[in-house]
TORLUM-763618 format. One record per residue: residue number from 1; x, y, z negated of N, C-alpha, C in turn. Coordinates in pm, 1 decimal. Layout:
N
REC   k       nX       nY       nZ      caX      caY      caZ       cX       cY       cZ
REC NUM        X        Y        Z        X        Y        Z        X        Y        Z
...
//
This chain:
144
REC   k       nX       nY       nZ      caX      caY      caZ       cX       cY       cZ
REC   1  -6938.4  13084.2  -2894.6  -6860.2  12977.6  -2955.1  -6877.9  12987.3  -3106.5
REC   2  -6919.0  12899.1  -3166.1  -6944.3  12867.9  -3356.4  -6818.8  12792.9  -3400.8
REC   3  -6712.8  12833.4  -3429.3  -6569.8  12741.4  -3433.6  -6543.7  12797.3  -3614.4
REC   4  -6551.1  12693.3  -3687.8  -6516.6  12730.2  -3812.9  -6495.5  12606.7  -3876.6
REC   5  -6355.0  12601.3  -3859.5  -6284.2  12515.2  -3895.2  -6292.7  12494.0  -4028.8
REC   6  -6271.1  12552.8  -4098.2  -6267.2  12489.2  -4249.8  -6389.8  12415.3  -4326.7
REC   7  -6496.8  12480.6  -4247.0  -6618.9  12436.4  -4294.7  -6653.2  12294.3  -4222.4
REC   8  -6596.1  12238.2  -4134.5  -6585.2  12141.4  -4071.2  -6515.0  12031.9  -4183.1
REC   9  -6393.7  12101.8  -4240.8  -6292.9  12018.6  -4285.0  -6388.1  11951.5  -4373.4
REC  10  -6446.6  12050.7  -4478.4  -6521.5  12059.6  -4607.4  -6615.5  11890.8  -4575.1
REC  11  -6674.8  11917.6  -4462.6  -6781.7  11809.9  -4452.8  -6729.0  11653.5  -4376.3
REC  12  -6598.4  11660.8  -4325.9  -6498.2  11607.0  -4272.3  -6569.7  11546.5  -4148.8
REC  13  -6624.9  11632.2  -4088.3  -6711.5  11599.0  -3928.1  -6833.4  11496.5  -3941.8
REC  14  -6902.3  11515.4  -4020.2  -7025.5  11435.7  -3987.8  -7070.2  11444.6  -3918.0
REC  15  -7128.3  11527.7  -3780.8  -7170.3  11527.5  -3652.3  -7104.6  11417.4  -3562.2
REC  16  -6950.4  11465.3  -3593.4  -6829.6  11364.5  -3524.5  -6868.8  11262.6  -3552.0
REC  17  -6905.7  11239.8  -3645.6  -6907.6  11079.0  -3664.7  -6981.5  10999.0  -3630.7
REC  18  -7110.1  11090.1  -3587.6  -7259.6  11062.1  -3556.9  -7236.8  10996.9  -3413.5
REC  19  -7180.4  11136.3  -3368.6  -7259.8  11121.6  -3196.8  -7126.8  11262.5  -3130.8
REC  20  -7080.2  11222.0  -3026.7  -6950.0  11290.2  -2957.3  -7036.5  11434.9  -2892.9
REC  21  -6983.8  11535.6  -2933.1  -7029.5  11633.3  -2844.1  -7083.4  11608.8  -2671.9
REC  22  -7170.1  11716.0  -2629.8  -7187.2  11709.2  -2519.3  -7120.1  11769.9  -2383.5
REC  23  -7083.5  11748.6  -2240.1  -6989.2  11797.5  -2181.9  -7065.1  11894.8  -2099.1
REC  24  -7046.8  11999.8  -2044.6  -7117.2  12034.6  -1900.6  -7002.9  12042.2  -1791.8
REC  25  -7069.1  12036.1  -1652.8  -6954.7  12041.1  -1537.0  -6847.9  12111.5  -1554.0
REC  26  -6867.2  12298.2  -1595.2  -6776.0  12363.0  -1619.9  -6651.2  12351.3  -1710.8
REC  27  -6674.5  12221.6  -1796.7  -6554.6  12179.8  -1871.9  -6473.6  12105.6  -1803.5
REC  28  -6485.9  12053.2  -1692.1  -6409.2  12007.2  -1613.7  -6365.3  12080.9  -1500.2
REC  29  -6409.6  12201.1  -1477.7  -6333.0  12312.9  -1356.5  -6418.7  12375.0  -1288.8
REC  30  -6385.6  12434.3  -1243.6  -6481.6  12536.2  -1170.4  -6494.2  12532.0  -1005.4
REC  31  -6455.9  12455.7   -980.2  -6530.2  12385.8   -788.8  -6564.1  12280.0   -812.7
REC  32  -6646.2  12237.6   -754.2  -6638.8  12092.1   -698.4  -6544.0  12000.7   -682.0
REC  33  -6459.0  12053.0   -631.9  -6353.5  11954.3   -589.2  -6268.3  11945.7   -743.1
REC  34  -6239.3  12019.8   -854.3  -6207.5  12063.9   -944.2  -6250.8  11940.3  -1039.3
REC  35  -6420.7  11950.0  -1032.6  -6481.5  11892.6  -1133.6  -6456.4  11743.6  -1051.4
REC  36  -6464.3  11745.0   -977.5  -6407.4  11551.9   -919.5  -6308.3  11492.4   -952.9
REC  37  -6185.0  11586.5   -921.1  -6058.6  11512.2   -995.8  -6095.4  11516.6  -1117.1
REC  38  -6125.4  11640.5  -1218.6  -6066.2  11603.2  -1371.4  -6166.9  11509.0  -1383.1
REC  39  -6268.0  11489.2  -1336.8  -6363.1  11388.0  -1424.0  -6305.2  11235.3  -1367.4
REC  40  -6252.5  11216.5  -1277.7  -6175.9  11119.1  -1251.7  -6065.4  11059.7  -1330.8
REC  41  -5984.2  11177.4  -1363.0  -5855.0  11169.8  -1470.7  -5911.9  11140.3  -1621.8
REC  42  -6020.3  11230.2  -1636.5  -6148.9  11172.9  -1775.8  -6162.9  11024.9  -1791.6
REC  43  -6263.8  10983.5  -1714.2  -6283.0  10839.2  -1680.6  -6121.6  10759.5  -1683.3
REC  44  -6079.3  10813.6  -1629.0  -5917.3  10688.0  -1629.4  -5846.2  10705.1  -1766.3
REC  45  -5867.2  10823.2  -1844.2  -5803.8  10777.9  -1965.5  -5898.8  10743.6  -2056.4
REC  46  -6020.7  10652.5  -2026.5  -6088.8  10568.3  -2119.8  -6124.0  10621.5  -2220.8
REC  47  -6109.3  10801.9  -2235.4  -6198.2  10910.8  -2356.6  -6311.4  10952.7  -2322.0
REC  48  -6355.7  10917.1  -2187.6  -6500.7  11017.1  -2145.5  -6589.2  10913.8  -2105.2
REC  49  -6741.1  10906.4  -2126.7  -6818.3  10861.6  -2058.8  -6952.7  10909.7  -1985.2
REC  50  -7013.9  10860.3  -1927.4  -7150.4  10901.1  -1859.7  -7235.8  10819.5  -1938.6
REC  51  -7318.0  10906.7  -1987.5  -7433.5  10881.9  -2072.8  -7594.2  10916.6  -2037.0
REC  52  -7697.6  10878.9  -2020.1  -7854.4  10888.8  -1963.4  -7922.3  10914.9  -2083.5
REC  53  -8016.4  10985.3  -2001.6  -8118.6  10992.5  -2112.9  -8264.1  10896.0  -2024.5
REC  54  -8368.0  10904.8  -2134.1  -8468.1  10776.9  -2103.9  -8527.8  10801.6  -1955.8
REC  55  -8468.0  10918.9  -1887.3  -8479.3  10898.3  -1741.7  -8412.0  10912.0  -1675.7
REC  56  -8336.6  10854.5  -1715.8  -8194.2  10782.2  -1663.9  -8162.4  10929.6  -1511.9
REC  57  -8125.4  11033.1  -1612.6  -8043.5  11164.9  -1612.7  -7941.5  11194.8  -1680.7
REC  58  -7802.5  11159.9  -1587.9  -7687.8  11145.2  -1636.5  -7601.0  11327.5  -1729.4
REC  59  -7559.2  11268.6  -1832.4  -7443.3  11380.4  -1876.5  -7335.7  11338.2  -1920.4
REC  60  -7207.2  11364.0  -1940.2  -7098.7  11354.8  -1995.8  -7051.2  11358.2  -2123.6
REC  61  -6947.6  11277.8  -2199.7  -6974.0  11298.0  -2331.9  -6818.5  11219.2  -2334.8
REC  62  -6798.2  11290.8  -2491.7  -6665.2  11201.2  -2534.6  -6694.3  11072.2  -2530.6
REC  63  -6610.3  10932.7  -2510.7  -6622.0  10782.4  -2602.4  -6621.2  10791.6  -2719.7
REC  64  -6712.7  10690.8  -2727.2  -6737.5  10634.3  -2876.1  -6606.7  10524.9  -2928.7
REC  65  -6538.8  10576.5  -3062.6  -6415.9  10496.1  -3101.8  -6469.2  10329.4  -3072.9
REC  66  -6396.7  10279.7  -3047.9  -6421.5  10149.6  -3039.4  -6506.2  10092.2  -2869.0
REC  67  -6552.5  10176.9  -2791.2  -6617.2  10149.1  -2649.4  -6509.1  10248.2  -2569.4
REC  68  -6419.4  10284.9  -2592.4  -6340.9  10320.6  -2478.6  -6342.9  10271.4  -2322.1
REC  69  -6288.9  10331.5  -2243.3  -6269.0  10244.1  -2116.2  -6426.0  10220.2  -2043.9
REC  70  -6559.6  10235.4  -2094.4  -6649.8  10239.0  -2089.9  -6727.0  10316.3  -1933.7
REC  71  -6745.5  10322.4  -1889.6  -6747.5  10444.3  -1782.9  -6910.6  10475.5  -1784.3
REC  72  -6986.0  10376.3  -1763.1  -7096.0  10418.6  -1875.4  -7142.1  10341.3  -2001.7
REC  73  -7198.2  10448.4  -2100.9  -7238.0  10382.2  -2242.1  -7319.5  10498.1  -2269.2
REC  74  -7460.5  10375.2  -2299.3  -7531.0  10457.7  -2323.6  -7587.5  10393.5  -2512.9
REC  75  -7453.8  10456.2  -2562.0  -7467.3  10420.5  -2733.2  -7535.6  10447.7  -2779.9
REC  76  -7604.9  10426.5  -2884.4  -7682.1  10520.8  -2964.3  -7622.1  10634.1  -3067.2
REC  77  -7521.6  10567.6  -3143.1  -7464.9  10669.0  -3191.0  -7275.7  10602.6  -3204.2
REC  78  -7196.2  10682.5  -3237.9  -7105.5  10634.1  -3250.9  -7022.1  10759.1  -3317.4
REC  79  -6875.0  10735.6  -3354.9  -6746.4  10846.6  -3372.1  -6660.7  10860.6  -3265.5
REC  80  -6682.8  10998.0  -3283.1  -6614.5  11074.5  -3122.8  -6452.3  11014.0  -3117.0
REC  81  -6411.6  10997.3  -3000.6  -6309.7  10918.0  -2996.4  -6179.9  11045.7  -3021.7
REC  82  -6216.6  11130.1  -3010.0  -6112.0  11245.4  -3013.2  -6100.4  11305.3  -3200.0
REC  83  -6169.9  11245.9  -3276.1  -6200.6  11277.4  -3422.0  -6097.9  11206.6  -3503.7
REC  84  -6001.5  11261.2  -3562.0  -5892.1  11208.4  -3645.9  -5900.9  11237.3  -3783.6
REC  85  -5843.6  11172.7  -3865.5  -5847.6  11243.8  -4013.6  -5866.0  11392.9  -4062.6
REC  86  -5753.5  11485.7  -3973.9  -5710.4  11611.6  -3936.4  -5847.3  11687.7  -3873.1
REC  87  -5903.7  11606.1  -3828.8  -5981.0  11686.4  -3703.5  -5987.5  11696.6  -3593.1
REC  88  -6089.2  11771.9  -3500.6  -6093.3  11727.7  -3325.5  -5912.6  11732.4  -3300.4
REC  89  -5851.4  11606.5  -3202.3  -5768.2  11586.4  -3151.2  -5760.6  11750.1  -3053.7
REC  90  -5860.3  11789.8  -3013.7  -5867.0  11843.9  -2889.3  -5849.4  12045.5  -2892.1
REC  91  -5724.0  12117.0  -2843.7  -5762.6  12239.5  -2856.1  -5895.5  12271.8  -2837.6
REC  92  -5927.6  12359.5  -2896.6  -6070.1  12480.6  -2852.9  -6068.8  12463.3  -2726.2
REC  93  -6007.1  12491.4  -2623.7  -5982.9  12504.2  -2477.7  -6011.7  12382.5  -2427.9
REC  94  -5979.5  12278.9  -2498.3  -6028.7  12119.6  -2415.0  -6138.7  12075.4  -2478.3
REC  95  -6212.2  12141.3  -2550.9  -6340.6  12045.4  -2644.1  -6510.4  12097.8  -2529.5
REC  96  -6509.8  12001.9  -2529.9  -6680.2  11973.6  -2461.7  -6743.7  12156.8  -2534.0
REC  97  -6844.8  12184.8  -2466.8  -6955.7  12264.0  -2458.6  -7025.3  12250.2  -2572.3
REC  98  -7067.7  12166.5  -2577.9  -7154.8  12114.3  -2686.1  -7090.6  12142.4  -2801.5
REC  99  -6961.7  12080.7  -2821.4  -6883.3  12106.1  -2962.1  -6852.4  12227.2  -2985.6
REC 100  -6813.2  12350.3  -2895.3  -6796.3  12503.2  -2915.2  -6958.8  12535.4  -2957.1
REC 101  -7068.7  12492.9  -2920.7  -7191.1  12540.5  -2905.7  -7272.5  12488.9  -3044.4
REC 102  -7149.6  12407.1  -3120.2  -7218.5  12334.1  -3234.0  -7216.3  12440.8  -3353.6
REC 103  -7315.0  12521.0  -3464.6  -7245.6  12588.3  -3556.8  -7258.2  12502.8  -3684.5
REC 104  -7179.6  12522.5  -3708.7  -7145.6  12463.7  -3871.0  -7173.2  12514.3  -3958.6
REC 105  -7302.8  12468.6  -4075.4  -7336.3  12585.6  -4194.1  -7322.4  12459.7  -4352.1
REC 106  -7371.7  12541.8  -4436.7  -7276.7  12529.5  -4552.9  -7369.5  12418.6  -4596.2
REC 107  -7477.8  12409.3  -4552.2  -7557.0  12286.2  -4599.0  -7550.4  12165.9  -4483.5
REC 108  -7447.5  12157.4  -4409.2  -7438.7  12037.3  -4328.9  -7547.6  11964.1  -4226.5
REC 109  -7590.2  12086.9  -4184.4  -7741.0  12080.3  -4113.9  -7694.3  12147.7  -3982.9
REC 110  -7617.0  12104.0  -3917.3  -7547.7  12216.1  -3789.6  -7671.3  12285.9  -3722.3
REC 111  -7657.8  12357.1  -3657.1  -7760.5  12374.8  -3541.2  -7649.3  12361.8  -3416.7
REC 112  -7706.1  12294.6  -3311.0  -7668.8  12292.2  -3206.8  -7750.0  12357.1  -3083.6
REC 113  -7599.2  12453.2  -3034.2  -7732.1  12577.5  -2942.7  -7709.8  12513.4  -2761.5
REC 114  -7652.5  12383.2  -2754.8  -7658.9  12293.1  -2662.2  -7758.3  12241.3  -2647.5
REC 115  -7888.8  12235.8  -2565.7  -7964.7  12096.6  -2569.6  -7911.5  11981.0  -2496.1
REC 116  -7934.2  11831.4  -2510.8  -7915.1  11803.5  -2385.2  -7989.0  11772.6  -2272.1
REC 117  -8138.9  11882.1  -2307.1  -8182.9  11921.4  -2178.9  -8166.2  11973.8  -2101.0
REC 118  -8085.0  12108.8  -2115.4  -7986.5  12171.5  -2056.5  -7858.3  12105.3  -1985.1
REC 119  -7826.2  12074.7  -2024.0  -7680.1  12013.8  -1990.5  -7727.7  11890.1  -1908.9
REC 120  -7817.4  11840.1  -1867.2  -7859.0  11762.3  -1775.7  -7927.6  11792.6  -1695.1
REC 121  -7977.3  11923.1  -1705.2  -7979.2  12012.6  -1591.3  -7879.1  12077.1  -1521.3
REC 122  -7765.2  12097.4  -1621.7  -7675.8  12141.2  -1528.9  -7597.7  12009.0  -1456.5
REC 123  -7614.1  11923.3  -1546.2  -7527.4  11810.7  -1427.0  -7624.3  11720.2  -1311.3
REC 124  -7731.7  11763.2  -1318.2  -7819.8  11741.9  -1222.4  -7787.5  11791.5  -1067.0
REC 125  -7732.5  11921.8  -1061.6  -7668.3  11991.6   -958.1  -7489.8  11918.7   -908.5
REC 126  -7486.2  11841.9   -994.6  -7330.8  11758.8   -928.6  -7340.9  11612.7   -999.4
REC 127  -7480.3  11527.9   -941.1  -7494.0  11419.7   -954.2  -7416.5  11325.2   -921.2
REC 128  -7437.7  11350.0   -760.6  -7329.8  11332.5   -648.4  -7180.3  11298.0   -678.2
REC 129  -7146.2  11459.9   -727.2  -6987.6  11436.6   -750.9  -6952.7  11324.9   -877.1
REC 130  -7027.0  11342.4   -984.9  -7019.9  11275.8  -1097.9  -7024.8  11041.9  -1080.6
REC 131  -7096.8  11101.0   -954.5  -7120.5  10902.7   -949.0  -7013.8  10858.0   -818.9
REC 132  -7002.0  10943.7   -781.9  -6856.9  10939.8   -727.0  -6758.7  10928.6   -757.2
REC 133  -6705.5  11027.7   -885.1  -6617.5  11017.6   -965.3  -6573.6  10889.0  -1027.3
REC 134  -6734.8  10814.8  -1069.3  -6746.9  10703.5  -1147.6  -6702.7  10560.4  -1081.1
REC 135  -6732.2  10580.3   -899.3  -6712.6  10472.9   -828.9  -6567.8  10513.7   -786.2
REC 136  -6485.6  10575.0   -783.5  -6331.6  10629.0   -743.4  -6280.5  10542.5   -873.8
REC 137  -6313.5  10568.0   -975.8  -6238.8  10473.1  -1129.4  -6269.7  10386.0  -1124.3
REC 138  -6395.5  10327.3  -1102.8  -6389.6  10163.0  -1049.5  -6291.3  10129.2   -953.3
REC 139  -6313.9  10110.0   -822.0  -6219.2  10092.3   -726.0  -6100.7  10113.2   -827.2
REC 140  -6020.3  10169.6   -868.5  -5890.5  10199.4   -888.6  -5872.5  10049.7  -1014.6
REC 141  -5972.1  10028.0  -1141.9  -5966.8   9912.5  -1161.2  -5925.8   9790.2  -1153.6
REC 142  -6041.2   9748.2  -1009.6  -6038.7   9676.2   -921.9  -5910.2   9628.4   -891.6
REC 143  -5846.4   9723.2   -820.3  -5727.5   9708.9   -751.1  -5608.4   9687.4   -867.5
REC 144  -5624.6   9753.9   -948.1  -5508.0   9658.2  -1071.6  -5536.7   9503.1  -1129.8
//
């Protein structure tokens, strides 16, 4: 974990502003059945989306301010919807993979030790659950 808050403050999240950290399964729980609900409860409060890359290999990611509610968006760039004046909305304990995995250095050049080649490998193994997840928040929609 690279968590250094002040040096964040200093630059007042330019990453954030760019492009929302990246998620892996394990930020949402540790079974299956685990990672189905929360990513369900994700999707329904209109902060999380499913995002592809150019072969259309899905990963998870905060919303972009302003595309909320989105279930997929595949933005190009946007500000993480969880990014406030203050800083990530989100304890250490609730922030994406990607954002613990981001380090922050003094010339504003992060390195990020996330790829999201990785992380679409790991959600490659709960495709399934993930487009499931996605069609459970539709339906529920629907029905309102």
């Amino acid at each position: 974990m690279y968590v250094n808050i002040e040096l964040c403050k200093k630059c007042q999240g330019k990453c954030c502003k760019n492009y929302p950290g990246i998620a892996l399964p394990k930020d949402f729980g540790n079974t299956k059945e685990e990672i189905f609900k929360n990513l369900i409860k994700a999707f329904k409060s209109g902060k999380w989306s499913i995002d592809w890359d150019k072969n259309e290999e899905y990963f998870v990611r905060p919303s972009i301010k302003g595309r909320k509610f989105y279930i997929f968006d595949h933005a190009i760039s946007g500000e993480c919807v969880f990014l406030t004046e203050k800083g990530c909305k989100l304890s250490l304990e609730k922030r994406p993979s990607g954002c613990l995995l981001l380090e922050p250095r003094e010339s504003e050049k992060c390195i990020q030790h996330l790829t999201k080649r990785n992380t679409i490998n790991e959600w490659k193994k709960f495709k399934e659950i993930l487009l499931n997840a996605a069609i459970e928040v539709d339906k529920f929609e629907v029905e309102l």
